[in-house]
VOPAGU-2260 file (C-alpha; in pm, 1 decimal, decimal comma):
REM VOPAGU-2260
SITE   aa  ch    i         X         Y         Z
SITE  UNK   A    0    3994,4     315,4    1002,9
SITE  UNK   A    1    4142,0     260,4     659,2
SITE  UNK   A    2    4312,2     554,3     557,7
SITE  UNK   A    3    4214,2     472,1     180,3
SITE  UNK   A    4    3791,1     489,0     334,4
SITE  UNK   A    5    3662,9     836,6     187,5
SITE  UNK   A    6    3422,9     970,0     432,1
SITE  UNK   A    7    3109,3    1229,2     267,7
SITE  UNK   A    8    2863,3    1349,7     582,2
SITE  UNK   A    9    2603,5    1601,1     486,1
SITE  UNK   A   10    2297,8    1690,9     579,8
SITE  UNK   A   11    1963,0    1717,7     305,1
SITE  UNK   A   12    1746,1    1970,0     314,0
SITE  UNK   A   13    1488,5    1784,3     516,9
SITE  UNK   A   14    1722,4    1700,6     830,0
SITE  UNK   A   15    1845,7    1320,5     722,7
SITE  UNK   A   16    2167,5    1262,5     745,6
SITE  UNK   A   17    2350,4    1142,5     394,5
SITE  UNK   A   18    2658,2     940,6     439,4
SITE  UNK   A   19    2876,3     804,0     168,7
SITE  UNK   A   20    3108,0     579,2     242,0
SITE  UNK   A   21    3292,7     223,0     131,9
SITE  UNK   A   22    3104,2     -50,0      40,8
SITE  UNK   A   23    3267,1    -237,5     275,6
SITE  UNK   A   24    3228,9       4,8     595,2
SITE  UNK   A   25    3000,8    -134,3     862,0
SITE  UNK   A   26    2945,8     221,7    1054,1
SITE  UNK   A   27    3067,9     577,0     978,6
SITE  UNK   A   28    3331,6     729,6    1125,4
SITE  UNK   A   29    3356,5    1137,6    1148,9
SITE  UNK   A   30    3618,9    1347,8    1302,2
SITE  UNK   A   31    3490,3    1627,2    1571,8
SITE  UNK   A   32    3529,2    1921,8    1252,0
SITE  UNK   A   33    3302,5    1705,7    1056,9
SITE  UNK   A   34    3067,9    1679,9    1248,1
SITE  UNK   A   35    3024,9    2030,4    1327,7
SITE  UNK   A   36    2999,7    2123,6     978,9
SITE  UNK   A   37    2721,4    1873,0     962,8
SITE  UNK   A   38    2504,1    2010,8    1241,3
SITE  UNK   A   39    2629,6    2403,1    1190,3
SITE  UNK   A   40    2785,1    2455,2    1524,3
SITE  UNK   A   41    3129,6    2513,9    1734,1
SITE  UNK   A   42    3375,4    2250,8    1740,7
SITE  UNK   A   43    3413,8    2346,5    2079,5
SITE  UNK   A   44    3014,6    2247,2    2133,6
SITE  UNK   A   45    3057,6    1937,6    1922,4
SITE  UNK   A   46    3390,4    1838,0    2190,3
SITE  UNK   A   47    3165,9    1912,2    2489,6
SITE  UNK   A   48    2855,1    1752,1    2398,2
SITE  UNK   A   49    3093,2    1434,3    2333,1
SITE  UNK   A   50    3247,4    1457,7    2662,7
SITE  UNK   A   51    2899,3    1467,8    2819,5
SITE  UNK   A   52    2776,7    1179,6    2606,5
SITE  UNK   A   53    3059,4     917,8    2702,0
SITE  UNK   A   54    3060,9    1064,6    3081,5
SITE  UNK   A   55    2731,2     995,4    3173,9
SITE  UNK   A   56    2756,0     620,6    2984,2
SITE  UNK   A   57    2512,9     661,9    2721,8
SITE  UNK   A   58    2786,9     547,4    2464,3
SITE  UNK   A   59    3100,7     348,9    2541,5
SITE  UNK   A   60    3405,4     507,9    2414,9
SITE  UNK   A   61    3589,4     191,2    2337,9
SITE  UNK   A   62    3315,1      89,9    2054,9
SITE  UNK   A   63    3236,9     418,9    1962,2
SITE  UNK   A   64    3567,4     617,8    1909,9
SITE  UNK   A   65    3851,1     528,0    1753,2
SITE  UNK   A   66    4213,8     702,1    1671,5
SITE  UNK   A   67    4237,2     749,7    1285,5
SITE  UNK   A   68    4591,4     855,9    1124,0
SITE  UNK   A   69    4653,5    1206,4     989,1
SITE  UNK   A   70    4826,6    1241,9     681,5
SITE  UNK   A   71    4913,1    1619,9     785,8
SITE  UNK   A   72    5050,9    1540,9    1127,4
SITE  UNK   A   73    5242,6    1277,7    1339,2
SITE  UNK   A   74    4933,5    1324,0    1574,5
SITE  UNK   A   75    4649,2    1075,7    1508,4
SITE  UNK   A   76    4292,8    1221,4    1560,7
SITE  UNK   A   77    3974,2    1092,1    1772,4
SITE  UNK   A   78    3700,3     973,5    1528,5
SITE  UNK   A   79    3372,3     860,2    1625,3
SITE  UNK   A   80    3061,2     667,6    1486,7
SITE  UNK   A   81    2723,6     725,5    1385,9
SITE  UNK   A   82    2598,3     643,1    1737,8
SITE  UNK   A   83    2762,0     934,5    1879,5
SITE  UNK   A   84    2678,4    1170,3    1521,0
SITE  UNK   A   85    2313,4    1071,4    1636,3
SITE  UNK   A   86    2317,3    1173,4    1970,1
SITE  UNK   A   87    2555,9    1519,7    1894,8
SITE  UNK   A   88    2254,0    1618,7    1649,9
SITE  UNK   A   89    2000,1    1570,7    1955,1
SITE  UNK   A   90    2223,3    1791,3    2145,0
SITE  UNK   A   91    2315,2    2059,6    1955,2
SITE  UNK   A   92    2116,2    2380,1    1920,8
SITE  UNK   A   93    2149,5    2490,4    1559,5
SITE  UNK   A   94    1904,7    2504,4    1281,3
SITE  UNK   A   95    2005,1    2205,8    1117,2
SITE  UNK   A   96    2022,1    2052,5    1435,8
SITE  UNK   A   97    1623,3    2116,8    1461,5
SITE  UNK   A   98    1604,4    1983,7    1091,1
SITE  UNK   A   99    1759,5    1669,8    1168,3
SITE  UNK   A  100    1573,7    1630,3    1491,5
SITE  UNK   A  101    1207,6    1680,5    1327,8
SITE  UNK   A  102    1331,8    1427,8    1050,1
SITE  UNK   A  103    1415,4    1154,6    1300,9
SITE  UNK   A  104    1110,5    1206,2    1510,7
SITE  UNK   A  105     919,2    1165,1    1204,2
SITE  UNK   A  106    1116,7     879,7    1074,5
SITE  UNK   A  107    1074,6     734,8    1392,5
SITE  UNK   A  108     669,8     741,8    1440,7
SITE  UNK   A  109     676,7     576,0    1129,6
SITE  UNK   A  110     908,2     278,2    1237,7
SITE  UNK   A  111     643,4     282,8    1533,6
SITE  UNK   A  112     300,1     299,0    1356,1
SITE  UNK   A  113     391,6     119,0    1057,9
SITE  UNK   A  114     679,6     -50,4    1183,4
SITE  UNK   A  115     901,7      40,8     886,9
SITE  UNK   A  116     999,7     359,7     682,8
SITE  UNK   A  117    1087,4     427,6     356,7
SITE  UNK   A  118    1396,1     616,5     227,7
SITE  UNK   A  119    1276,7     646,8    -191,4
SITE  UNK   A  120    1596,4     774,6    -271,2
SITE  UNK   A  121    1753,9     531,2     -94,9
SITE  UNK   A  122    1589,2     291,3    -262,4
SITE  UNK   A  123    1643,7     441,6    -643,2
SITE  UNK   A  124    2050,4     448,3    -552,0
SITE  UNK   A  125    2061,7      38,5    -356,0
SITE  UNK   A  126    1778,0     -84,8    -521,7
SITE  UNK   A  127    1974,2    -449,9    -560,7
SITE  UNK   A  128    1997,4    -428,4    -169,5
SITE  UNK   A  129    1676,7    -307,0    -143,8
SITE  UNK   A  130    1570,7    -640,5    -323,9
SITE  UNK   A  131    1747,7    -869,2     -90,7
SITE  UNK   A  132    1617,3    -671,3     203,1
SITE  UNK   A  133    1265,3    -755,7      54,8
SITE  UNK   A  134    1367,2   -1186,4      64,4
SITE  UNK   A  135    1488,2   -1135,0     357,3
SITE  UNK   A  136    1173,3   -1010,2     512,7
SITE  UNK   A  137     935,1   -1268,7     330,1
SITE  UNK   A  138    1199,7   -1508,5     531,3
SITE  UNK   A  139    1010,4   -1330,8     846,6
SITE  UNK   A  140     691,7   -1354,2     762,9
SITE  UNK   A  141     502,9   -1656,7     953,0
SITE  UNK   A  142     463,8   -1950,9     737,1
SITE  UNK   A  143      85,5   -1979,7     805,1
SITE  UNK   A  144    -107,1   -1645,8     673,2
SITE  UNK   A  145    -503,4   -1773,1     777,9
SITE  UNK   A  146    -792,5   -1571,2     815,3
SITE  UNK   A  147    -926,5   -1637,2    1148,6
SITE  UNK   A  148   -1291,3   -1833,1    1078,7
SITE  UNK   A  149   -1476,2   -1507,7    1243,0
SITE  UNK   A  150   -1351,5   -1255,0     988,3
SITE  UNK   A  151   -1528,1   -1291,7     705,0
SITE  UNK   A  152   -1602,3    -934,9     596,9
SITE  UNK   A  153   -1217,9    -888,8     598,9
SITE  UNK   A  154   -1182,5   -1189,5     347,5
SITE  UNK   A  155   -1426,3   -1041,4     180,9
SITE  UNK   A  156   -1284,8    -686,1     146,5
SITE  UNK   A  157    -910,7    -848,7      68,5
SITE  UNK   A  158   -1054,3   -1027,4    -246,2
SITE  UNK   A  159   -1292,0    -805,7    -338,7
SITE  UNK   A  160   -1180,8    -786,3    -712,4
SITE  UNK   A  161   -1151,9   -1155,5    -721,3
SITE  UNK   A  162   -1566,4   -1167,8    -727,0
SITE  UNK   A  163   -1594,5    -916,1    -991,5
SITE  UNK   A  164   -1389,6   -1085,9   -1220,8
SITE  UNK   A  165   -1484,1   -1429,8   -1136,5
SITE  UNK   A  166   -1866,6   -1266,6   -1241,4
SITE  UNK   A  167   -1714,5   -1105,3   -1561,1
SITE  UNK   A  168   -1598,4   -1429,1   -1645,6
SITE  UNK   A  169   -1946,3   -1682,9   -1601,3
SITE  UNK   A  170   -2121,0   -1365,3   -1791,9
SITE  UNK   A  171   -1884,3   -1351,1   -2052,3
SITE  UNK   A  172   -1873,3    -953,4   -1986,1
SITE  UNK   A  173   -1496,8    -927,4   -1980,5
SITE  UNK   A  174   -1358,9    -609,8   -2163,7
SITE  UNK   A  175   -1284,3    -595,6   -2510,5
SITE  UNK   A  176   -1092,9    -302,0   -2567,3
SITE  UNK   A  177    -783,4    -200,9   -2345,1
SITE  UNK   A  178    -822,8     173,8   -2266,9
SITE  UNK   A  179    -422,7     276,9   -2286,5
SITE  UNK   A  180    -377,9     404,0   -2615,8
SITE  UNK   A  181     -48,2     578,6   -2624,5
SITE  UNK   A  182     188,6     472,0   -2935,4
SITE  UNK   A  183     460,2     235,3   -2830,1
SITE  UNK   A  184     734,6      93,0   -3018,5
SITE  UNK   A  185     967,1    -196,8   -2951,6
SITE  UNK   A  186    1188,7    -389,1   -3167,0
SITE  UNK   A  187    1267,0    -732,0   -3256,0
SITE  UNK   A  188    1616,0    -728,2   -3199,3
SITE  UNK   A  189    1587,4    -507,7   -2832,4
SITE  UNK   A  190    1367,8    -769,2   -2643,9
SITE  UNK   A  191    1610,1   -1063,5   -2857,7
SITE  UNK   A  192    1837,2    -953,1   -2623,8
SITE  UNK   A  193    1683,9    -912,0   -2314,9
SITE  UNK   A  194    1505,1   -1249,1   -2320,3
SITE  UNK   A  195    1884,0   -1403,9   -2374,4
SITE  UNK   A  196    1963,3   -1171,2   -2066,9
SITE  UNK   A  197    1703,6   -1359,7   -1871,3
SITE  UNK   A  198    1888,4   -1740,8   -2030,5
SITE  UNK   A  199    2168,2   -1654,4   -1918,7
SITE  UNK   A  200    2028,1   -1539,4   -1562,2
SITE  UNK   A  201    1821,3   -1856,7   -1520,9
SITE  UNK   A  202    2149,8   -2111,9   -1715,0
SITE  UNK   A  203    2336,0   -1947,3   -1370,4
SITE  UNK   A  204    2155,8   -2055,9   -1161,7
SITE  UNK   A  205    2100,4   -2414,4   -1333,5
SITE  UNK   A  206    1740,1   -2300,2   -1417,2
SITE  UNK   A  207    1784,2   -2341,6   -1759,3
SITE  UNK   A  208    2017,1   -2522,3   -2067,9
SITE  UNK   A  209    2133,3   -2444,9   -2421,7
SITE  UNK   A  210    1771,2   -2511,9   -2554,5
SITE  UNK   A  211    1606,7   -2241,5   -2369,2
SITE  UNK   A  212    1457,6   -1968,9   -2619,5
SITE  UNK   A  213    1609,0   -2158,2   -2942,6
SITE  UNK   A  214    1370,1   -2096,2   -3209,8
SITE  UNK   A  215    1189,3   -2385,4   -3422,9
SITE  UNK   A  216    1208,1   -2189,4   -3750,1
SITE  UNK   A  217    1405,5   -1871,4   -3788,8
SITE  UNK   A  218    1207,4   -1590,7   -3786,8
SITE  UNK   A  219     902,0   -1703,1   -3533,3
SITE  UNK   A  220     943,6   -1476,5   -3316,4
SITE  UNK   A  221    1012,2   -1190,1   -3533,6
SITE  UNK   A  222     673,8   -1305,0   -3667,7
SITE  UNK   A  223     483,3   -1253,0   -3317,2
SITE  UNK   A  224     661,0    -920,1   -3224,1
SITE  UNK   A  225     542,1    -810,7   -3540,1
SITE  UNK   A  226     207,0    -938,4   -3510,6
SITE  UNK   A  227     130,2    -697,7   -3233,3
SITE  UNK   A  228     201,2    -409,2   -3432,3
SITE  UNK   A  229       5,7    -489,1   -3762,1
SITE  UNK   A  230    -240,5    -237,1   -3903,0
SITE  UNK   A  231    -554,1    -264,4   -4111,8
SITE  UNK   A  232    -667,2     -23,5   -4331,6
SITE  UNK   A  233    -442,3     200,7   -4178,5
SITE  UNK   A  234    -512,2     161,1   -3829,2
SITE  UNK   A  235    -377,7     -27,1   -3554,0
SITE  UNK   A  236    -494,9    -383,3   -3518,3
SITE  UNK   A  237    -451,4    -380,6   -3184,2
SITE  UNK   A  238    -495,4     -15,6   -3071,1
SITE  UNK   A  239    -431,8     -32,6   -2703,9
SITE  UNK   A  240    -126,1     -92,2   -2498,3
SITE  UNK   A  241    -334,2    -409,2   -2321,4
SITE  UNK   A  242    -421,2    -554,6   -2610,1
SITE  UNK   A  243     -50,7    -589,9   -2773,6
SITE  UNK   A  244      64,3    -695,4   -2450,1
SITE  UNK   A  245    -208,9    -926,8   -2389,2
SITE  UNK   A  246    -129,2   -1088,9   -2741,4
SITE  UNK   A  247     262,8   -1093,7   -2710,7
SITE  UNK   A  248     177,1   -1313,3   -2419,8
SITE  UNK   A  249     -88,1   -1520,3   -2572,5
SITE  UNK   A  250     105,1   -1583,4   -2912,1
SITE  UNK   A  251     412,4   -1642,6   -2724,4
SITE  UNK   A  252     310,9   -1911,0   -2518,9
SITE  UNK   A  253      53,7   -2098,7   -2796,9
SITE  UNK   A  254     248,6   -2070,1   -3110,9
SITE  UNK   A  255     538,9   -2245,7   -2966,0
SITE  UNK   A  256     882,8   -2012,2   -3094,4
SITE  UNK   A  257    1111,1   -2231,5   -2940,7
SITE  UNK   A  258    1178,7   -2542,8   -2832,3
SITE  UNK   A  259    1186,9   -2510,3   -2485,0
SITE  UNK   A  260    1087,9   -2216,5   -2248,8
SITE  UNK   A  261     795,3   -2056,7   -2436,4
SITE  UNK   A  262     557,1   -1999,2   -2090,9
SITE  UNK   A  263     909,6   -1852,3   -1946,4
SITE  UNK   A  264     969,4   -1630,0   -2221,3
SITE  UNK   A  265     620,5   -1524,1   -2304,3
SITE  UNK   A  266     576,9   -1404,2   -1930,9
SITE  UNK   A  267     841,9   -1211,8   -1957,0
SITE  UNK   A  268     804,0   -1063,3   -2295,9
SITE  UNK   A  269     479,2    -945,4   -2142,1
SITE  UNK   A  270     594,0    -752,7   -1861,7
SITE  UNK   A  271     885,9    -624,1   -2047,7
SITE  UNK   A  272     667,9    -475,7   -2278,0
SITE  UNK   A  273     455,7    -331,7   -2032,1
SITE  UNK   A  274     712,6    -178,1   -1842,9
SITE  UNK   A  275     864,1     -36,5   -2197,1
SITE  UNK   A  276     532,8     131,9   -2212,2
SITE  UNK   A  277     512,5     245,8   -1830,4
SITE  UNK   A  278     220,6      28,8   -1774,7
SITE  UNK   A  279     325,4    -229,9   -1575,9
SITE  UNK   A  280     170,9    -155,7   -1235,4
SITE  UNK   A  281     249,0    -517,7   -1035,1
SITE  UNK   A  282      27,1    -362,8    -709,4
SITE  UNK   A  283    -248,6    -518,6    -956,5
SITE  UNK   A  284     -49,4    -758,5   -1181,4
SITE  UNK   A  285     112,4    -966,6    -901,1
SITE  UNK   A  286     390,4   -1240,2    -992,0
SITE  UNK   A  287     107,1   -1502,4    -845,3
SITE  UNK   A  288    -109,8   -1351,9   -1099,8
SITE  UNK   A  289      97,2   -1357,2   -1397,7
SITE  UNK   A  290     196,0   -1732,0   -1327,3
SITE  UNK   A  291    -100,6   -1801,7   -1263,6
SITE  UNK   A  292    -261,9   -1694,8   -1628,7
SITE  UNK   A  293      12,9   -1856,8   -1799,6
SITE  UNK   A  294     -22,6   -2157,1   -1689,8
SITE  UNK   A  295    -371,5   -2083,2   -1765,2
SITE  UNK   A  296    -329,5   -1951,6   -2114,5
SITE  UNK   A  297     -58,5   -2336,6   -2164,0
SITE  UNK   A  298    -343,7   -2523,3   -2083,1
SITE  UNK   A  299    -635,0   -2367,5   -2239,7
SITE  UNK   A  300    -784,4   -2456,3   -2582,5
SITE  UNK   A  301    -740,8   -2292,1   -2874,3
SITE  UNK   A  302   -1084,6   -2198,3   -2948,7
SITE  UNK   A  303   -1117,9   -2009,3   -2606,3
SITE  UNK   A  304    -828,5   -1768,2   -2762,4
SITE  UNK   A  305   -1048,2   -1438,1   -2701,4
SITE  UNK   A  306   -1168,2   -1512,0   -2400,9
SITE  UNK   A  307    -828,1   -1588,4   -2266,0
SITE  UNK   A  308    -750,2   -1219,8   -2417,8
SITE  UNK   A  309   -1026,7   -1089,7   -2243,2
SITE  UNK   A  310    -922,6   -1222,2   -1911,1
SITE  UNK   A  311    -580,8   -1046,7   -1938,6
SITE  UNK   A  312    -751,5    -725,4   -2028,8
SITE  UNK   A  313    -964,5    -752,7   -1736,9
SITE  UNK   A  314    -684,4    -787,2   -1468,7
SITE  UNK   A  315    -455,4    -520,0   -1679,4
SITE  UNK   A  316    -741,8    -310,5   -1532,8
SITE  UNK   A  317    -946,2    -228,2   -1884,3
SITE  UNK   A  318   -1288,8    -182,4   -1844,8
């Protein structure tokens, strides 16, 4: 162990174990005080329970202690690693102890009825590992997803929006009106520079080249952004949430601002915006989805402009 590795152990208040350490550590190493301050009892316990653990052979000493330098004496010091942490805390008799132990019997169940759990905060503080740990599991998932030809009420329950707007949409009932109308603001010159953000993103990765998001004619896209946010007679053109976003994406893909990467950048204008306004809920608004009406909105004609609005009020969930 590294003697520059700092080493954090603590318990939260509902038995989980918290553990900071290096970015590069691949376990976690505690000395025996350490880990009696995490579970609340005796060193002396803590050394016994140990001694138990590696006598009977649940845990092999050789991968699962190690000696560790102490910069306070010529002695080095046993440390040991989460494996044996884990099995001290199902030991020990201690109110944290009990804490941790209901925590991991719950966190367990759910690993076996749902065959995953979820840390949130976790999450919130890796959320760029979190990510990877998400294309890592669609890597997992079997290539061929088919309903089997006998479940039909089950295809019919996991589409079952799909028929009510596919119904809107040959009745030319789709909503009008979004329903979200909270005041937002955004400014030209804020999503200028998150849409380079995403050039330079996709120019990395050879996705895009120096003509991505150039303008035509200076001031375009000024133009849109402040299309969205016109007023007549005082009141907002487009009153709802939906229906600025559902223009920004429109107007950005069919007016043409740049020279190349309009459908790129009007996609993610859109969800930008909706996230801005705390709107962007992608349980309904999948990525499928939003490609999907893009390419949709590219292709359409001109004169079908409100339906085409319509449609992206309906799946934005306005009634």
């Amino acid at each position: 162990m590294s003697e520059s590795k700092e080493l954090s152990v603590y318990q939260a208040s509902n038995g989980a174990i918290e553990l900071n350490i290096d970015s590069l550590g691949e376990t976690i190493w505690a000395t025996q005080a350490q880990i009696s301050q995490l579970f609340g009892v005796d060193q002396s316990g803590v050394a016994r329970h140990i001694k138990k653990i590696l006598d009977e052979g649940e845990l092999d000493p050789q991968s699962n202690m190690q000696k560790m330098h102490n910069a306070n004496s010529d002695k080095p010091i046993n440390t040991y690693n989460l494996d044996i942490i884990l099995a001290v805390g199902y030991r020990a008799n201690s109110a944290s102890a009990i804490r941790f132990r209901k925590w991991a019997t719950q966190t367990l169940r759910r690993y076996i009825t749902n065959g995953y759990a979820i840390n949130p905060e976790g999450i919130k503080n890796n959320y760029g590992a979190f990510l990877s740990a998400i294309e890592e599991t669609k890597r997992l998932l079997p290539d061929n997803d088919n309903v089997s030809p006998n479940d039909t009420l089950d295809l019919i329950k996991l589409f079952a929006s799909t028929w009510f707007s596919l119904d809107a949409y040959d009745k030319s009932s789709l909503p009008i009106h979004g329903v979200n109308k909270r005041s937002v603001e955004i400014h030209t010159s804020e999503l200028s520079k998150e849409l380079e953000k995403l050039k330079m993103d996709l120019f990395s990765r050879g996705q895009a080249t120096e003509l991505f998001g150039q303008e035509k004619h200076a001031g375009n896209f000024a133009g849109i952004v402040g299309s969205i946010f016109q007023t007549f007679d005082g009141k907002d053109l487009y009153p709802s949430i939906e229906e600025k976003a559902a223009h920004l994406l429109y107007f950005m893909i069919k007016n043409h601002p740049y020279n190349y990467g309009n459908k790129r950048s009007g996609a993610f204008s859109f969800v930008w915006f909706l996230q801005r306004a705390d709107s962007l809920n992608v349980k309904v608004f999948s990525p499928e989805a939003l490609t999907s009406l893009t390419l949709l909105i590219a292709e359409s004609n001109p004169k079908e402009k409100d339906r085409m609005i319509r449609l992206i009020l309906l799946l934005l969930g306005a009634k």
